[in-house]
VOBA-1610 file (N, C-alpha, C; in pm, whole numbers, padded with zeros to 5 digits, always signed):
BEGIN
Unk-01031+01981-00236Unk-01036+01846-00293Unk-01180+01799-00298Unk-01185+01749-00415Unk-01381+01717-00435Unk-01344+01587-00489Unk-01481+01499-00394Unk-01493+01358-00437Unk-01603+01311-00492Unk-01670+01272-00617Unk-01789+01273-00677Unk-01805+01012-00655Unk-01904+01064-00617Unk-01952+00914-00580Unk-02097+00868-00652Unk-02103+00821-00696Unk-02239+00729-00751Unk-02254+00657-00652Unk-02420+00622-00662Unk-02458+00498-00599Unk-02490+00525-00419Unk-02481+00682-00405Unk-02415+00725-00301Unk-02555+00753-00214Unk-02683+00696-00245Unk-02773+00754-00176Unk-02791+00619-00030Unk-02759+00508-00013Unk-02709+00414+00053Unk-02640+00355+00064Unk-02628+00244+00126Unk-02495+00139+00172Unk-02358+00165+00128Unk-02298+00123+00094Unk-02158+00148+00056Unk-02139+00294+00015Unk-02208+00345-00058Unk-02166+00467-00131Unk-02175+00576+00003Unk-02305+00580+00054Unk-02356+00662+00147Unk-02211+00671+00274Unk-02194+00562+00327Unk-02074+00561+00413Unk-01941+00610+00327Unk-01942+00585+00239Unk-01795+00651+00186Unk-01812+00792+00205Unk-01935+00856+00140Unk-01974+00985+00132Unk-01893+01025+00282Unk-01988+00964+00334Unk-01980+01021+00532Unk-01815+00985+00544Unk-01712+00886+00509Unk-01643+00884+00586Unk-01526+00999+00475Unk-01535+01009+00370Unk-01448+01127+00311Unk-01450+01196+00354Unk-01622+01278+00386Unk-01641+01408+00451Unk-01593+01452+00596Unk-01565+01295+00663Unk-01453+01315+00756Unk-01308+01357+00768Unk-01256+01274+00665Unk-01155+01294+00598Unk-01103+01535+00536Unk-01227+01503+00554Unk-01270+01700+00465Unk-01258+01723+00342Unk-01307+01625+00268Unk-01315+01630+00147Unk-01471+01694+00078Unk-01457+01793+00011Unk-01630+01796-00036Unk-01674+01686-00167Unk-01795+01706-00134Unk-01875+01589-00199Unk-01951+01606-00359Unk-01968+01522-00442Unk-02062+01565-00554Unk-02132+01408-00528Unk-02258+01400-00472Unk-02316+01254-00428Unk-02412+01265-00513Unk-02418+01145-00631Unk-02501+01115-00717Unk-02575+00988-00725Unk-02721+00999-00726Unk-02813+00848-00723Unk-02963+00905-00830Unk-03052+00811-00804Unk-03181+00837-00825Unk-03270+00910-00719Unk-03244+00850-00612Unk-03327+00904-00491Unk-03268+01010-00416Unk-03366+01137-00450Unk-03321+01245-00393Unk-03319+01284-00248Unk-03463+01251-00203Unk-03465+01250-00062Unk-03369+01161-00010Unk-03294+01011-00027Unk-03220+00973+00062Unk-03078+01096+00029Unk-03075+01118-00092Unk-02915+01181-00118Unk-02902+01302-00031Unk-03049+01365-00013Unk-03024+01457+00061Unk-03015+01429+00204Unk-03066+01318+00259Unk-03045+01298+00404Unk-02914+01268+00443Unk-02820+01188+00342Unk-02643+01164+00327Unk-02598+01312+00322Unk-02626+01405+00252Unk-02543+01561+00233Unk-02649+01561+00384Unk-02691+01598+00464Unk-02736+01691+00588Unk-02655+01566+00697Unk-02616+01528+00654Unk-02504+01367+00795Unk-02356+01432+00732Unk-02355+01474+00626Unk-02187+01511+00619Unk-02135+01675+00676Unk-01999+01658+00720Unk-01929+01774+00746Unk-01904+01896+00684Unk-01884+01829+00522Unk-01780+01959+00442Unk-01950+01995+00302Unk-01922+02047+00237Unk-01961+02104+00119Unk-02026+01980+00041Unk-02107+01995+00005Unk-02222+01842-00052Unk-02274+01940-00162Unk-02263+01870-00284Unk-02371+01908-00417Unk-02444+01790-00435Unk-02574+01785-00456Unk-02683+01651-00496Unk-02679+01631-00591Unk-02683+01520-00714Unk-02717+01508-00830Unk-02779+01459-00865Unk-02934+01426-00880Unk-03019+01318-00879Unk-03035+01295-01051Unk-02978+01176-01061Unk-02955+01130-01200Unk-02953+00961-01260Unk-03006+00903-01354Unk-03005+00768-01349Unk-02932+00748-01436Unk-02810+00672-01395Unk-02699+00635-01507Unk-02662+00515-01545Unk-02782+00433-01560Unk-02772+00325-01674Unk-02837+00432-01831Unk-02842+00504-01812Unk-02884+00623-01900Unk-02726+00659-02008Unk-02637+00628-02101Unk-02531+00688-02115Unk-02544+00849-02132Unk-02637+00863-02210Unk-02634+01066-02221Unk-02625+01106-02037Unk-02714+01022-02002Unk-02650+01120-01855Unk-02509+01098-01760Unk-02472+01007-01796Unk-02286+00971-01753Unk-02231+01111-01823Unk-02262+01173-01968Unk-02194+01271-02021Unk-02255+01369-01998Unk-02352+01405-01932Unk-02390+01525-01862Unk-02346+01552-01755Unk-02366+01417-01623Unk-02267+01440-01528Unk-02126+01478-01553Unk-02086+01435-01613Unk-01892+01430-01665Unk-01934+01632-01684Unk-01972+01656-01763Unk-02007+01805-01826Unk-02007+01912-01700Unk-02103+01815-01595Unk-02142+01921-01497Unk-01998+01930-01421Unk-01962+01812-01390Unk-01858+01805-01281Unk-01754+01783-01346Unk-01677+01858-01374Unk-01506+01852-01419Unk-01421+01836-01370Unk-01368+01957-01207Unk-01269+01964-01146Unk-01304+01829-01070Unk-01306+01722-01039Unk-01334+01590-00912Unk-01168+01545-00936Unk-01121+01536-00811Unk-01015+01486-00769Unk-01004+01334-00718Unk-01113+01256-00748Unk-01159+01119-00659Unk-01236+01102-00702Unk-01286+01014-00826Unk-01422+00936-00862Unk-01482+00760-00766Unk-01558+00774-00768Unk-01566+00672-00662Unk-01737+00575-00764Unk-01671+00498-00888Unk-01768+00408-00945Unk-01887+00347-00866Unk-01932+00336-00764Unk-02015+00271-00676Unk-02209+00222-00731Unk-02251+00287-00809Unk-02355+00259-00879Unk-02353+00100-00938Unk-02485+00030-00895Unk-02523-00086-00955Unk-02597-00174-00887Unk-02668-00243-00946Unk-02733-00387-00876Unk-02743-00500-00892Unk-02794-00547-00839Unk-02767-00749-00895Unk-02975-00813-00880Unk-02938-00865-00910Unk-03050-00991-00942Unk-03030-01138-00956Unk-03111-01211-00858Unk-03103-01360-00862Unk-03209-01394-00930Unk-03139-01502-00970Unk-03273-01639-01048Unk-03167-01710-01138Unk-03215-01805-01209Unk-03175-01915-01296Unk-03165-01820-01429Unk-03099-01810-01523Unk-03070-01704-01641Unk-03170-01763-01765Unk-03219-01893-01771Unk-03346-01882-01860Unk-03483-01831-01776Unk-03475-01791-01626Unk-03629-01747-01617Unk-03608-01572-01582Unk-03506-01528-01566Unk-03480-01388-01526Unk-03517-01273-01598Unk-03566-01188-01544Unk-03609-01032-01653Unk-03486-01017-01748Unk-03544-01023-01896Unk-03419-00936-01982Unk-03390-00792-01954Unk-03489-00756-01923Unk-03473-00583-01965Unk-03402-00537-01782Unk-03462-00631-01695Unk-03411-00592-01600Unk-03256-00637-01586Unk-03206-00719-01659Unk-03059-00773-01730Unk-02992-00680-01776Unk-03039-00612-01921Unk-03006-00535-01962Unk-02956-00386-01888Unk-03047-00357-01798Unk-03071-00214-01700Unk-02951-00288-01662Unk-02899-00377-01608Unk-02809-00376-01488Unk-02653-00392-01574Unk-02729-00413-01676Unk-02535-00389-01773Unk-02518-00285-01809Unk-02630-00206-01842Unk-02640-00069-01891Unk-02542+00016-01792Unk-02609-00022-01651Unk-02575+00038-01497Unk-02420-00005-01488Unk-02387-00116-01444Unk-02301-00180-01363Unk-02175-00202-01486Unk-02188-00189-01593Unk-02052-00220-01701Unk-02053-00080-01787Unk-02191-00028-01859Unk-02158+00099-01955Unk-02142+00211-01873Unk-02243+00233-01765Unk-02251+00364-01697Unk-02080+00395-01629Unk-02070+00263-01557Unk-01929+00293-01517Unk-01777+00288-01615Unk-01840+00215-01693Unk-01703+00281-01824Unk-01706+00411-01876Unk-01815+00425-01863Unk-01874+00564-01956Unk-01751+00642-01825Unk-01811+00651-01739Unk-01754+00747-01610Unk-01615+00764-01631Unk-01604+00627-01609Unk-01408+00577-01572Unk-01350+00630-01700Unk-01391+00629-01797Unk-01304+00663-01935Unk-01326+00850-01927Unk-01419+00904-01915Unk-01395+01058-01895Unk-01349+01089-01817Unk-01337+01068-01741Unk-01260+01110-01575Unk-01134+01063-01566Unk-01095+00983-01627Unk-00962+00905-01632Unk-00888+00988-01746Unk-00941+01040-01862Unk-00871+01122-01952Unk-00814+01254-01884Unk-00945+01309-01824Unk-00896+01451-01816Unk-00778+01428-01672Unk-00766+01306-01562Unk-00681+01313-01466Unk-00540+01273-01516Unk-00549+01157-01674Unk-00401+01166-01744Unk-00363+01299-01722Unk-00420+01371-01848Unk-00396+01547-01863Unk-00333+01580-01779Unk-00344+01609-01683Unk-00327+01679-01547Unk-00235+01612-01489Unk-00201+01447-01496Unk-00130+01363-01420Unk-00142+01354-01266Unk-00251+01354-01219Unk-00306+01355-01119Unk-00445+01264-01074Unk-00471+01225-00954Unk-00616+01170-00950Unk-00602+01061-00947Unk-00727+01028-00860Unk-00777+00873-00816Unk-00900+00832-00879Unk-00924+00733-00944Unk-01063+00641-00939Unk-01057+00524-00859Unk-01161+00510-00792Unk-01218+00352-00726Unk-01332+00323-00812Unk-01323+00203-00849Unk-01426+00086-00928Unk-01478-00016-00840Unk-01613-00004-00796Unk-01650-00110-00721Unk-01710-00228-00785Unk-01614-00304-00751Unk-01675-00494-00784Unk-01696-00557-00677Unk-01663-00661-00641Unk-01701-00763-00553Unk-01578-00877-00567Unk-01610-00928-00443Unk-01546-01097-00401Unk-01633-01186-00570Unk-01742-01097-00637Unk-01825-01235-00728Unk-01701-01224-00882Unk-01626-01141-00850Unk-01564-01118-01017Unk-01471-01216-00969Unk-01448-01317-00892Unk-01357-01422-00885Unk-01473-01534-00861Unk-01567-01519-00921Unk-01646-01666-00940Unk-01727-01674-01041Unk-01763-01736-01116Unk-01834-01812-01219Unk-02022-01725-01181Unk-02040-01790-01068Unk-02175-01701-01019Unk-02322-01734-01076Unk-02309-01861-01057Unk-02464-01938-01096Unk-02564-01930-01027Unk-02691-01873-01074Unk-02770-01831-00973Unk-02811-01653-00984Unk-02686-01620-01018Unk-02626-01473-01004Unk-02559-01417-01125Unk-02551-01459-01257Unk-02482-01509-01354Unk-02419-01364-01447Unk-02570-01327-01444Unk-02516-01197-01537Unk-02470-01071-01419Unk-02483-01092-01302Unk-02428-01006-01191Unk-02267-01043-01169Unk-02274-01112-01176Unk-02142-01194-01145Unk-02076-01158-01262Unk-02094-01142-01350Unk-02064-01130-01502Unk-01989-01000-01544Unk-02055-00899-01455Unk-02071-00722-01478Unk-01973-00728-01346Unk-01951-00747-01267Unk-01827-00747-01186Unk-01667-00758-01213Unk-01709-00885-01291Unk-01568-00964-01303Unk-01541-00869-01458Unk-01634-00797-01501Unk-01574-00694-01634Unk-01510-00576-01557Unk-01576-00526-01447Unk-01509-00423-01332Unk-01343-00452-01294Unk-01379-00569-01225Unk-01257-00587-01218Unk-01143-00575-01314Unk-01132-00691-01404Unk-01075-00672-01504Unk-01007-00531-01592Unk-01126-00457-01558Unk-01090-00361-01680Unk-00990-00295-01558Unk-01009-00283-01481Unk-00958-00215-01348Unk-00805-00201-01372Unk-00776-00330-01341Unk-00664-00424-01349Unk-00564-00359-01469Unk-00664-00395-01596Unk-00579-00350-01700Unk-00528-00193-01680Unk-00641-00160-01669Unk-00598+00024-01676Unk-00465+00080-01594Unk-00457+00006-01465Unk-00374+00010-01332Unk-00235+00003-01427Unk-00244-00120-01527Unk-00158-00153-01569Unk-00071-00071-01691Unk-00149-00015-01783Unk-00158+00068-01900Unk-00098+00181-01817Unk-00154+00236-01659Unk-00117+00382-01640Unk+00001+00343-01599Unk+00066+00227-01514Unk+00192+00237-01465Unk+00298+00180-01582Unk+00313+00174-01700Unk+00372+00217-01793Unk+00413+00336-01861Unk+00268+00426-01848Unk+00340+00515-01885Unk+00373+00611-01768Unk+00431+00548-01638Unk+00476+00631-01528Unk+00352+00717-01477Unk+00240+00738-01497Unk+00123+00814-01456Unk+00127+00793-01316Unk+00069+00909-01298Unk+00066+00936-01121Unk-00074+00964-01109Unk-00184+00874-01172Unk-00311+00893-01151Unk-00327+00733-01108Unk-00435+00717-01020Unk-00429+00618-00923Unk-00584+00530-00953Unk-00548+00439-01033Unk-00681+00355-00995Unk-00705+00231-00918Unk-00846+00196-00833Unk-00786+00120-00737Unk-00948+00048-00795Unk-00936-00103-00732Unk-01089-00177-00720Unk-01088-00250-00613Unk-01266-00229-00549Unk-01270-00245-00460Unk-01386-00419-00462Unk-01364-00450-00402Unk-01396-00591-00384Unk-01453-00674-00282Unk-01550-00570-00219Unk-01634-00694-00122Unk-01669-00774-00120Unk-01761-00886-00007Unk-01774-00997-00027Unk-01939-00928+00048Unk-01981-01054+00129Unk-02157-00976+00188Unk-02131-00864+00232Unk-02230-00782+00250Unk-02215-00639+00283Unk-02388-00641+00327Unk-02405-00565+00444Unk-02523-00563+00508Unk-02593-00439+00414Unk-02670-00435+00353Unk-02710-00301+00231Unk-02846-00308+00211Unk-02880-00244+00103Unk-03022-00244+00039Unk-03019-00317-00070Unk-02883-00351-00107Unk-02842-00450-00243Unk-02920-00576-00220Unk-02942-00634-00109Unk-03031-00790-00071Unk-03179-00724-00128Unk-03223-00640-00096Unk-03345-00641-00131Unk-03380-00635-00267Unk-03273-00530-00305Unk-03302-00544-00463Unk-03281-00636-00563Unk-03165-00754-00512Unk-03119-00819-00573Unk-03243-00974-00534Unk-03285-00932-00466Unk-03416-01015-00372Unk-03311-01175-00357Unk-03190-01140-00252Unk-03152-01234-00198Unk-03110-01250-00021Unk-03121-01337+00015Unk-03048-01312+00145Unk-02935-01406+00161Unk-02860-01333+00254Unk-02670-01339+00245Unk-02699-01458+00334Unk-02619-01601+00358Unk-02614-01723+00430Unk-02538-01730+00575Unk-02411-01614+00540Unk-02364-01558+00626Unk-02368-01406+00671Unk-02374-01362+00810Unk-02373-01239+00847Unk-02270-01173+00751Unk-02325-01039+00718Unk-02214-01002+00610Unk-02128-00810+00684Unk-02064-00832+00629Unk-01937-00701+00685Unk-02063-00580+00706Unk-02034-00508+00768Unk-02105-00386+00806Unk-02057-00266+00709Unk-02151-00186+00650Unk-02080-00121+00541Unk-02004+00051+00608Unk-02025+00093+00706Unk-01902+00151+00803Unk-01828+00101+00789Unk-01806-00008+00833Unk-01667-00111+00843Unk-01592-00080+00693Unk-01688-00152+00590Unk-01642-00132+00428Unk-01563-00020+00411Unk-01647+00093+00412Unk-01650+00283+00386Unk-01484+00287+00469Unk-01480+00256+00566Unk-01349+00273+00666Unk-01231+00283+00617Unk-01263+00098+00612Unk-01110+00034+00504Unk-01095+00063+00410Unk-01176+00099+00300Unk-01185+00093+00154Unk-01060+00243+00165Unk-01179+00373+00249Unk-01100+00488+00212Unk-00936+00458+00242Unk-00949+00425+00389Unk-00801+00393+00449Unk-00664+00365+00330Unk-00734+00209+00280Unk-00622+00153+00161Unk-00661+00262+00020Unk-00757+00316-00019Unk-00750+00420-00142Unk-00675+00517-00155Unk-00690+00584-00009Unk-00583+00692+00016Unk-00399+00639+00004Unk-00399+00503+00043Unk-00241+00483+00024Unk-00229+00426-00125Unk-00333+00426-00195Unk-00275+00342-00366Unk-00252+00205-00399Unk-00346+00174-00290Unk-00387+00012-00277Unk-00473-00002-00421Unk-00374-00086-00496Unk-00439-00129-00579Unk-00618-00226-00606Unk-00602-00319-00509Unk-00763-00439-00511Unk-00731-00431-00327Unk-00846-00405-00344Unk-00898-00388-00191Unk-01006-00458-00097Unk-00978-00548-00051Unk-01059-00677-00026Unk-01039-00623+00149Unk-01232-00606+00200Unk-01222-00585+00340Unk-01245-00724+00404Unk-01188-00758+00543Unk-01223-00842+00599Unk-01115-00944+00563Unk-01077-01058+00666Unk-00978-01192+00656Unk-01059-01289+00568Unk-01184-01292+00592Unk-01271-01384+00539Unk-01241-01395+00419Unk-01288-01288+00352Unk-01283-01230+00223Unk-01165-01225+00118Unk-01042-01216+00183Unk-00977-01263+00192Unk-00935-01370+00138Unk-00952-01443+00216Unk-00862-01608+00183Unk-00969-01683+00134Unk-01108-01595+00041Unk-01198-01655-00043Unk-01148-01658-00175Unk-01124-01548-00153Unk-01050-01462-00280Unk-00944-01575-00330Unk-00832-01590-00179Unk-00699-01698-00237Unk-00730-01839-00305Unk-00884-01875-00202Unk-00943-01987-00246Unk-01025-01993-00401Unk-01014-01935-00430Unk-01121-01906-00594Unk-01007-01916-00700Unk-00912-01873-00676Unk-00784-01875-00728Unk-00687-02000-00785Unk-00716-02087-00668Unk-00670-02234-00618Unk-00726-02333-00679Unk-00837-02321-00620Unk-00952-02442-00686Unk-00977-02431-00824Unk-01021-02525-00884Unk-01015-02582-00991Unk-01202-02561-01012Unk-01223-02495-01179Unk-01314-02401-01176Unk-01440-02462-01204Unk-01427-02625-01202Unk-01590-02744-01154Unk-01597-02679-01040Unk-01537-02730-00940Unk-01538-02728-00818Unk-01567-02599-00762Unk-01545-02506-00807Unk-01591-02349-00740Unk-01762-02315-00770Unk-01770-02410-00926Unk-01932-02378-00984Unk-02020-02432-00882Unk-01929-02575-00839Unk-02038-02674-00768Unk-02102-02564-00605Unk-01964-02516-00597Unk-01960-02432-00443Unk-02016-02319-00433Unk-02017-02249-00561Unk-02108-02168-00557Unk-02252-02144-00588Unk-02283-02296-00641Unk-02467-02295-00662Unk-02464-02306-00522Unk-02415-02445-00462Unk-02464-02465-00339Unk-02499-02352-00223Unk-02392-02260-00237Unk-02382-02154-00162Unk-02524-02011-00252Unk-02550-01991-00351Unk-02614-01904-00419Unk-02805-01985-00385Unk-02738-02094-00394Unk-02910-02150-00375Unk-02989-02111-00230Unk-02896-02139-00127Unk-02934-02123-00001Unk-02986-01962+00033Unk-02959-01853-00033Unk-02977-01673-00068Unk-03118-01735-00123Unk-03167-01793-00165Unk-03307-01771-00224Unk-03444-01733-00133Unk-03507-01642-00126Unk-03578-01565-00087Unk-03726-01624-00048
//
């Protein structure tokens, strides 16, 4: 059984890597940074291939897909965020992160999802966030590329259990997560945020049973119920307040 992961050279991805390879699953761990990817394959148990590849790139989503065929477990995890106000923010660094965080991972999810119909077999995980249930001011076009994760997630879940498919897609949905994502996103979290072991743990735990949306933590949780509830002034107001205080 082979599990191919993006995004996998730290935080979230990196611990999934490690906790599959517990599990004894071999690995296909794909990022930009080779030296960290390789320090994740020399921490795992079973069989590790590196792929050092940048996939806000689409030709390289279809090279990866090319290289790696047989994967029994795709694991979407690639992407980043960026704060600021959306009239002063980088376009191109905008762009990179839709390229990344909405095409790269459709690109993925739609090849990998065909050939596991075929077969009638197979799992994908799509990583979003606790932000695809908020508006996300501050955070706007991040927040934006999530809540398309989600969504599409959702639908697909839905499309396959019609036609009885026994291929499994699940999304995963954190809320803070202690990572390298703060730095890049150049924010800091207001509250201590989940430990991404912790994440990697649960996430696999509920993936392996066909947990559809996978929300770690109580917190997270009954944010989720709360975003739902409230009335969608009132979540904008709650979430500048809360997005402003992350400013760096």
């Amino acid at each position: 059984m082979k599990v191919l992961i993006t995004g996998a050279s730290s935080g979230i991805g990196k611990d999934l890597a490690l906790e599959f390879s517990n599990y004894g699953y071999d690995l296909v761990l794909v990022a930009r940074n080779e030296k960290a990817l390789k320090k994740v394959a020399n921490l795992c148990k079973t069989k590790v291939e590196v792929c050092v590849m940048d996939l806000s790139n689409p030709e390289n989503c279809n090279r990866l897909y090319k290289k790696y065929k047989n994967i029994d477990i795709l694991i979407n995890n690639a992407g980043f965020g960026l704060f600021g106000e959306f009239n002063k923010t980088n376009l191109d660094k905008e762009m990179n992160m839709i390229d990344l965080n909405i095409k790269g991972l459709h690109t993925l999810f739609k090849l990998y999802l065909n050939d596991m119909v075929k077969r009638n077999s197979g799992t994908i995980l799509n990583v979003a966030s606790t932000a695809a249930f908020l508006p996300g001011p501050l955070m706007s076009t991040y927040y934006s590329t999530k809540s398309y994760v989600y969504n599409l997630t959702m639908a697909i879940y839905e499309e396959l259990r019609h036609a009885k498919s026994k291929v499994n897609v699940s999304v995963l949905c954190p809320g803070p997560v202690d990572t390298n994502f703060n730095k890049v996103a150049n924010v800091k979290f207001v509250a201590r945020g989940l430990t991404s072991e912790f994440v990697a743990k649960y996430t696999v735990k509920k993936l392996l049973k066909g947990k559809l949306v996978i929300i770690p933590g109580l917190l997270n949780k009954l944010g989720v119920i709360g975003c739902k509830l409230a009335p969608v002034r009132l979540l904008m107001k709650i979430d500048y307040h809360f997005q402003k205080r992350k400013d760096v």
